[in-house]
C-alpha positions in Angstrom: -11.6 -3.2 -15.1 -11.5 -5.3 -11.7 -12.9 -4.0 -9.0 -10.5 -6.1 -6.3 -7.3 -5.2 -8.9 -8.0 -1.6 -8.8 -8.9 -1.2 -5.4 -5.1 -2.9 -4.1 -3.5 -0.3 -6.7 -5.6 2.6 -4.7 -4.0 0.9 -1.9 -0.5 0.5 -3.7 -0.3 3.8 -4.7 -0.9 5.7 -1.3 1.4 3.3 0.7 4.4 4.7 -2.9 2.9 8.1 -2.0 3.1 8.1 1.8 6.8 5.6 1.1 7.9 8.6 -1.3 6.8 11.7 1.1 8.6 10.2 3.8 11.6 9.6 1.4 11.9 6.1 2.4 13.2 3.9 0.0 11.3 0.7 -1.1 14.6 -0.9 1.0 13.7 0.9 4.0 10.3 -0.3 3.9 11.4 -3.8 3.4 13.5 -3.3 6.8 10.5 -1.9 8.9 8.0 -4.5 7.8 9.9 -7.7 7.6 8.1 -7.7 3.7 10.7 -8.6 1.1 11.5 -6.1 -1.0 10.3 -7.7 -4.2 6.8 -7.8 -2.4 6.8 -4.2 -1.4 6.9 -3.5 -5.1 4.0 -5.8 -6.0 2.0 -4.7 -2.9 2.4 -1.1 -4.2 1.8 -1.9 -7.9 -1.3 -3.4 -6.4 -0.9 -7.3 -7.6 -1.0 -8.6 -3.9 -4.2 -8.8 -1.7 -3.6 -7.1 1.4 -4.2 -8.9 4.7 -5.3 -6.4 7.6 -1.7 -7.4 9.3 0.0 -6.1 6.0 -1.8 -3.2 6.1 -0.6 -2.5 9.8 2.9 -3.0 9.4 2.6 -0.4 6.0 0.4 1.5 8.0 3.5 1.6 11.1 6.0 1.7 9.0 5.3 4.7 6.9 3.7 6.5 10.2 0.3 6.9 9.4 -2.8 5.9 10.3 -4.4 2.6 8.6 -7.4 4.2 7.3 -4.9 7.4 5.9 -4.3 3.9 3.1 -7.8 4.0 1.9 -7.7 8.0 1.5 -8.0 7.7 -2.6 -11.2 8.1 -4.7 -12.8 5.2 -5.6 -16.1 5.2 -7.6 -17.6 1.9 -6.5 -20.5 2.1 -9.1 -18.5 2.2 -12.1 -18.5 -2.0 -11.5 
C-alpha cells in the first residue's frame, strides 16, 4: 500500500473509464495527446506520475473536465 501508487491508479483508471465511455481506443488517445501509446497504458495502469500538462491533454482529449480525473474515492487516512 503506496499512497502516490494508488492515487495515479485512481487517476489511471478514470482516464480507462472516461477512454472506454467514449469508446476511444488506447490508439485514439495516443493520437489526441501526442502520448505514445505504450505510455497511455502505463499512465492508466497508474505506473507513471502525472504532470498537470499530462493531465490536460487526458483531460482534452477524453472531453472532460480536469478535476472529472480525480472523481474516485480515495481514503487518505488509511496511510
Amino acid at each position: 500500500m503506496d499512497i502516490k501508487s494508488d492515487f495515479l491508479e485512481g487517476i489511471g483508471n478514470k482516464i480507462a473509464e472516461f477512454r472506454e465511455k467514449n469508446k476511444q481506443t488506447q490508439n485514439d488517445l495516443s493520437f489526441l495527446t501526442g502520448i505514445e501509446n505504450s505510455e497511455i497504458s502505463r499512465y492508466e495502469q497508474g505506473k507513471i506520475n502525472l504532470t498537470i500538462s499530462t493531465l490536460l491533454k487526458f483531460a482534452q482529449a477524453l472531453n472532460v473536465q480536469p478535476k472529472q480525473l480525480f472523481d474516485f474515492e480515495f481514503d487518505i487516512k488509511k496511510y
